[in-house]
C-alpha positions in Angstrom: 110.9 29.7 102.5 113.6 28.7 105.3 114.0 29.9 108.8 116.5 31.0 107.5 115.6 33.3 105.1 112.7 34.1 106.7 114.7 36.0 109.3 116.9 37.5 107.3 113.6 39.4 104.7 113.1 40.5 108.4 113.9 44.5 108.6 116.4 45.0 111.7 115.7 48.1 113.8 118.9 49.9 112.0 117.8 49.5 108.5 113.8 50.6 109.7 115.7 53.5 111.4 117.7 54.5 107.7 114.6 53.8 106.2 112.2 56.0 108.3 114.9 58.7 108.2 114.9 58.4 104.2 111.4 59.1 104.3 111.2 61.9 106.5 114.0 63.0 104.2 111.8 63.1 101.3 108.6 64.0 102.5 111.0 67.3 104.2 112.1 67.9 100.2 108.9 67.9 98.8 107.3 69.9 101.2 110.5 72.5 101.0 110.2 72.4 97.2 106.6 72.9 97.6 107.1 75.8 100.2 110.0 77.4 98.0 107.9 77.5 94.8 105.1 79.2 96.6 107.3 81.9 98.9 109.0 82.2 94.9 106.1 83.1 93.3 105.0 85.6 95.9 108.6 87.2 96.0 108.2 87.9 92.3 105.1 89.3 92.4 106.2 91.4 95.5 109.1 92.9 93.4 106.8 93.4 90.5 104.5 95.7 92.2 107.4 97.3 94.4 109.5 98.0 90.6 106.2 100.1 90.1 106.6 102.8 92.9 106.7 105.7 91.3 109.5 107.9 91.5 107.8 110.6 93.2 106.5 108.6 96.0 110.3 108.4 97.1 111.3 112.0 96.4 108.3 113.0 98.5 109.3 110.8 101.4 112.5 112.3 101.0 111.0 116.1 101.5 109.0 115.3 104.0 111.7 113.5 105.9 114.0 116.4 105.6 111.4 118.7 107.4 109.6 116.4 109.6 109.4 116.0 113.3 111.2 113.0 114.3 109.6 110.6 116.3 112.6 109.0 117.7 113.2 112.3 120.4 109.9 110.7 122.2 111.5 107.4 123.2 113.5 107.0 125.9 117.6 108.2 125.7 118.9 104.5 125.1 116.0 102.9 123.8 115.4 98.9 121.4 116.1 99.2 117.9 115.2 96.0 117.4 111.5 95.9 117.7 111.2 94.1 121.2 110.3 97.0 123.4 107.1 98.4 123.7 106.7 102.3 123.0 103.1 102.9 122.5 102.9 105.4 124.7 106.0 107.3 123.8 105.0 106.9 119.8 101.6 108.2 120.4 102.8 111.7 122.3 104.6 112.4 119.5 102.3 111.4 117.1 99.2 113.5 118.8 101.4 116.3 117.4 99.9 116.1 114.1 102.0 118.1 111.6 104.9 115.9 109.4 106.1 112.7 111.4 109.0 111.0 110.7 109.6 107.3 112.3 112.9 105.8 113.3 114.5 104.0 110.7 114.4 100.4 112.7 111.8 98.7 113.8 109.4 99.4 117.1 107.0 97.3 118.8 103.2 98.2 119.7 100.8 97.0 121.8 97.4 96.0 121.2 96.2 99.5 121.7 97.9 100.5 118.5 98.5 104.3 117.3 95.4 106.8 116.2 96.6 109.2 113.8 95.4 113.1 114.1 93.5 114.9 111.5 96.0 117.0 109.2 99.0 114.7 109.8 101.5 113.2 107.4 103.0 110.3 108.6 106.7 108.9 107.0 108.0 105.5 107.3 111.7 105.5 106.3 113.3 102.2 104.4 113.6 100.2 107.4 110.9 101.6 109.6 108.7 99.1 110.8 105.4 98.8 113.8 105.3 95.6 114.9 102.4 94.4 117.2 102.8 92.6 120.3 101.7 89.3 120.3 97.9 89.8 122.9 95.1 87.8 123.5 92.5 90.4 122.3 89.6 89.5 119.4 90.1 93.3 118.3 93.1 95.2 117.5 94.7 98.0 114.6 98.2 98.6 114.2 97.5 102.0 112.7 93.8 103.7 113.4 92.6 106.4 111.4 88.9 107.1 112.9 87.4 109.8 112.9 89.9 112.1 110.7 90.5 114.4 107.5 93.4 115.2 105.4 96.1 112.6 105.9 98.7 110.7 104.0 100.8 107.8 104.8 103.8 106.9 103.3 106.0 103.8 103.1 104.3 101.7 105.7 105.8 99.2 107.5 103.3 97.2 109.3 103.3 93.7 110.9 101.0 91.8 112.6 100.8 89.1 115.2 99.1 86.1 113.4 102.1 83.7 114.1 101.9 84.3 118.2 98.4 85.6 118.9 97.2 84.5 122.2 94.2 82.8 121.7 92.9 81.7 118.6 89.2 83.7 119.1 88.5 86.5 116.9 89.4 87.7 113.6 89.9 91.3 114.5 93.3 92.0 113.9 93.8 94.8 111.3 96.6 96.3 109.9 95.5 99.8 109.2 91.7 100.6 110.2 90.0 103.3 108.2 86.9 104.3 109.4 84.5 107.5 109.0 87.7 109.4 107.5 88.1 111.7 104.5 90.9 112.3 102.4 93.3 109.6 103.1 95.9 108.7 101.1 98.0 105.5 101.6 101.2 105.1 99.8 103.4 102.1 99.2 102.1 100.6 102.1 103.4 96.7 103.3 101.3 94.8 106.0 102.1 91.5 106.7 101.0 88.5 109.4 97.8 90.5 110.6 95.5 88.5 112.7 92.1 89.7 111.0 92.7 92.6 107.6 95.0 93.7 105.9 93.0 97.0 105.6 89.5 97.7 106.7 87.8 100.6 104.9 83.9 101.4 106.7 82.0 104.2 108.0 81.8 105.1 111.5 78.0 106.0 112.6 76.3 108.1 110.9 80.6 109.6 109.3 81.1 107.7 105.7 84.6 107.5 105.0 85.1 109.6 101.7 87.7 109.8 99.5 90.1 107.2 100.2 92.8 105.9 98.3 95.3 103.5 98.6 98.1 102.8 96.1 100.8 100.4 95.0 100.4 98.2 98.1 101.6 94.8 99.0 99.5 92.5 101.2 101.1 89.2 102.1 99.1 86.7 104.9 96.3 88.8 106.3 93.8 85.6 108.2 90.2 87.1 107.3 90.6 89.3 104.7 93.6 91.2 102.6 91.2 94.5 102.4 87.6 94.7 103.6 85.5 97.2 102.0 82.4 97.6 104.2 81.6 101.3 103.4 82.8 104.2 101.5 82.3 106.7 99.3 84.6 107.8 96.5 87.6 105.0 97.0 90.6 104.4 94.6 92.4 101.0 95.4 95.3 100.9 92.6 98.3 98.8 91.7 98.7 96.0 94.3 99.2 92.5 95.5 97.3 90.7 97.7 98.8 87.2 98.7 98.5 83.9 100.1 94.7 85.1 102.3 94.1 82.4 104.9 93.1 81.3 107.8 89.3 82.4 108.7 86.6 82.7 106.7 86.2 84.7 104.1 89.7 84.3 103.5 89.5 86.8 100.3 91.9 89.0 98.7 89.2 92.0 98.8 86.1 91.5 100.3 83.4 94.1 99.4 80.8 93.5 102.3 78.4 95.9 103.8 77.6 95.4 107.2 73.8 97.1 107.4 71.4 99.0 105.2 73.1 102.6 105.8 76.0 101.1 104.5 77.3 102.9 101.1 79.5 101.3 98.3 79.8 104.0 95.8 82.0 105.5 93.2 84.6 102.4 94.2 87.1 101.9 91.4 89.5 99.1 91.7 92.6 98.5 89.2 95.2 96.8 88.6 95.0 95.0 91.3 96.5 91.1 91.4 94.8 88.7 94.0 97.3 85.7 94.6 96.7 81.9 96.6 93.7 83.3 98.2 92.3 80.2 100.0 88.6 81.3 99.5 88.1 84.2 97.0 90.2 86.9 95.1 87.6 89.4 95.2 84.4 88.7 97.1 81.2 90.7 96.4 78.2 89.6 99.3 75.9 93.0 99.5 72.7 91.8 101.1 72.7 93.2 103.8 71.9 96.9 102.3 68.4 95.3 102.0 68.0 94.5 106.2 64.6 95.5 107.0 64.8 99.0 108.8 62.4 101.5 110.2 63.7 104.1 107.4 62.9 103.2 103.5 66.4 103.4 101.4 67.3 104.1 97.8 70.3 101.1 97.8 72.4 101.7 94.9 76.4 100.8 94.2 78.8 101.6 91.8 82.2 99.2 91.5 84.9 98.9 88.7 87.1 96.3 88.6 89.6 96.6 86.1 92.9 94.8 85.1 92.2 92.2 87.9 94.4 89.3 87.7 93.8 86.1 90.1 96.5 84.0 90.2 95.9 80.7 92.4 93.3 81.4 94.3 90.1 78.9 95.0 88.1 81.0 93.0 88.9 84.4 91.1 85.3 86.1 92.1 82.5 85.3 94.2 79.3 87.1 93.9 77.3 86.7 97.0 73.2 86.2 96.9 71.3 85.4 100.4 69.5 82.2 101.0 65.8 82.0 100.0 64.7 80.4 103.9 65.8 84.2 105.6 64.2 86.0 102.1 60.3 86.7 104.0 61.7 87.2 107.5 65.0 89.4 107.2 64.6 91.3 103.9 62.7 93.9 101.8 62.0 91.5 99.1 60.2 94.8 97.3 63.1 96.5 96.8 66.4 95.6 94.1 69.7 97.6 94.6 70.4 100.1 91.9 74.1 100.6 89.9 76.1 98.3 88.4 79.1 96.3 89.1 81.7 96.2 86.1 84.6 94.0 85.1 87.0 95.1 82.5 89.8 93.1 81.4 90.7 91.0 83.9 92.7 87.6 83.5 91.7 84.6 85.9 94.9 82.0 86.2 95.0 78.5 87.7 92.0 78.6 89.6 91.9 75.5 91.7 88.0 75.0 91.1 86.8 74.0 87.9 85.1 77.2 86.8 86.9 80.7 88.3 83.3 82.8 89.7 81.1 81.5 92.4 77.2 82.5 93.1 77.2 80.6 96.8 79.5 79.8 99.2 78.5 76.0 98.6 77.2 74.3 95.7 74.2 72.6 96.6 72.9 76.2 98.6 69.9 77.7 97.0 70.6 81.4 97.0 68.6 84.4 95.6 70.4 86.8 93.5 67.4 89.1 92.0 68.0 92.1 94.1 71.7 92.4 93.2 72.3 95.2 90.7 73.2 94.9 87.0 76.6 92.9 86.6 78.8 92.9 83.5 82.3 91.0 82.5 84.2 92.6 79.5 87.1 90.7 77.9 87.5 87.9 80.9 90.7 85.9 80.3 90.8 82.1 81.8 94.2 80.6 81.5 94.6 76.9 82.7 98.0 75.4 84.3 99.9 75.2 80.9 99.4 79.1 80.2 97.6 78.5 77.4 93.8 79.4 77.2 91.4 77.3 79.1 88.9 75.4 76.3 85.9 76.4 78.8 86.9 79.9 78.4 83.6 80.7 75.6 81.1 78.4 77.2 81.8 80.2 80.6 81.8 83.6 79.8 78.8 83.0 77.6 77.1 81.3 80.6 78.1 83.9 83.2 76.4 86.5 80.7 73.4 84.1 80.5 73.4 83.9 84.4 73.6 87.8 85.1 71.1 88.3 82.2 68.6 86.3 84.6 69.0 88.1 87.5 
């Protein structure tokens, strides 16, 4: 080859520049394209559970609106609409009212202290009603604390968190509505977006269960730790729902059923209809060996959970059921005892899992785990699909070997 054309195969800094800007170009379109489809598929999700609000949730709202107290008349004469202002303290006088509360129909901003709800209080978020959390540097925060009460419903909320400008990047923490050693609460409709730690976080508070807790039609879009964490309760009802696009901190699960100690309780916990999608670990997680901590007192452990009409969509895996690992089985645990109930799933459909098979037994493949003390465990009609919607040819042979693997427990 010449000099010549030697110098001229050689790119000038203009055409490295086009090319460079070309590339960026179509790295930026695949990464939109990939970013669209995603935010797509969660938007039609979103306005499949929202189309299934029942009619009476918004005539209620309605009622209650028309003879509520208005929170607005605690904020100052000329005060933000536009969620930038901090009114804690203003919200909460109103709110430590009790009664019917209405909010503003715009959006406020909390601080990291968040609102705690009364006993006896009905609390009313209009369409465009909206608690915001300031961005902090705390490990531990709620947007909307129910401890300690009885007899409440919440409807419509509204409820952001501050995932996107958290101050520091410790803890996991950050919950969206905390429910805690409370009975009878209901929780309608409810949206909670960007929280830094739950969506929602059901336990008991001492030696309080929470009782009688249901939330309903809910939509749960980019809780870090967990969409809802379930570490103690008696008598829940979690119905019609999304849960989306779960990342950030381990667990990273749509729902993740953990107790915390051996006075925990997980009974009479029905879960339907429910769709888990994009979770980066599991869509429902189910880890319960910690009810079976040694302890001073001797305990009966026994748990009752249905999961029914449970679709995963995208998510790493649809189900993970939890064991402990054989080295802390002599030291930790009462090896004599084996928890008592059963956990059911009915009719659930498991779509475009990104691992091979859809249900996990350890949070790593090679970890030697020990599942006898777990209580009975049964699948009924389990559907797998693959990425071309039709049914995944594994579908038998896993089933049959999930039955086989239970059957050994």
């Amino acid at each position: 080859m010449s000099l010549e054309k030697q110098v001229r195969c050689i790119p000038t800094y203009q055409n490295i520049n086009i090319m460079n800007k070309i590339f960026f170009c179509l790295i930026f379109i695949v990464f939109s394209f990939i970013s669209c489809k995603g935010q797509n598929s969660y938007n039609e999700l979103a306005k499949q559970i929202n189309s299934t609000i029942p009619q009476e949730y918004f005539q209620k709202r309605d009622e209650l609106i028309a003879k509520g107290n208005e929170l607005s008349t605690y904020l100052p004469f000329e005060h933000s609409k536009k969620g930038n202002v901090d009114y804690t303290k203003e919200l909460q006088q109103g709110i430590d009212k009790g009664g019917v509360l209405v909010l503003p129909d715009y959006p406020l901003l909390v601080n990291e202290k968040g609102i705690q709800l009364k006993s006896n209080t009905k609390l009313v978020f209009r369409e465009h009603s909206k608690l915001i959390m300031k961005p902090n540097a705390e490990t531990h925060y709620t947007v909307l604390d129910l401890t300690d009460v009885e007899n409440v419903d919440v409807y419509f909320a509204n409820i952001e968190g501050d995932r996107e400008e958290h101050l520091i990047s410790k803890g996991e923490w950050g919950m969206g509505i905390r429910i805690q050693g409370s009975k009878n609460v209901n929780i309608y409709a409810p949206t909670i977006t960007n929280c830094w730690g739950d969506g929602i976080y059901i336990r008991g508070n001492g030696k309080i269960q929470s009782k009688k807790i249901s939330v309903n039609h809910f939509n749960i879009h980019r809780a870090r730790r967990n969409g809802i964490t379930i570490v103690s309760v008696d008598d829940l009802f979690l119905n019609n729902g999304l849960i989306s696009d779960t990342n950030g901190t381990a667990p990273q699960s749509g729902i993740d059923i953990e107790p915390n100690r051996p006075t925990d309780i997980l009974k009479n916990i029905i879960i339907k209809d429910i769709t888990t999608y994009n979770s980066k670990g599991d869509g429902i997680m189910i880890h319960l060996a910690k009810l079976l901590l040694k302890q001073k007192e001797k305990l009966d452990p026994k748990v009752n959970i249905t999961i029914e009409n449970h679709k995963d969509i995208e998510s790493l895996y649809a189900v993970r059921i939890s064991g402990r690992s054989k080295d802390d089985s002599n030291s930790k645990y009462e090896n004599s005892l084996k928890i008592d109930g059963e956990i059911v799933f009915k009719n659930s459909q498991w779509i475009w899992n990104k691992d091979d098979l859809p249900v996990r037994f350890s949070p790593k493949k090679d970890r030697v785990l020990e599942y006898g003390f777990n209580p009975k465990v049964k699948f009924e009609n389990i559907t797998i699909l693959e990425n071309n919607w039709k049914i995944n040819s594994k579908q038998k042979y896993f089933v049959e070997e999930v039955l086989n693997k239970v059957k050994k427990l």
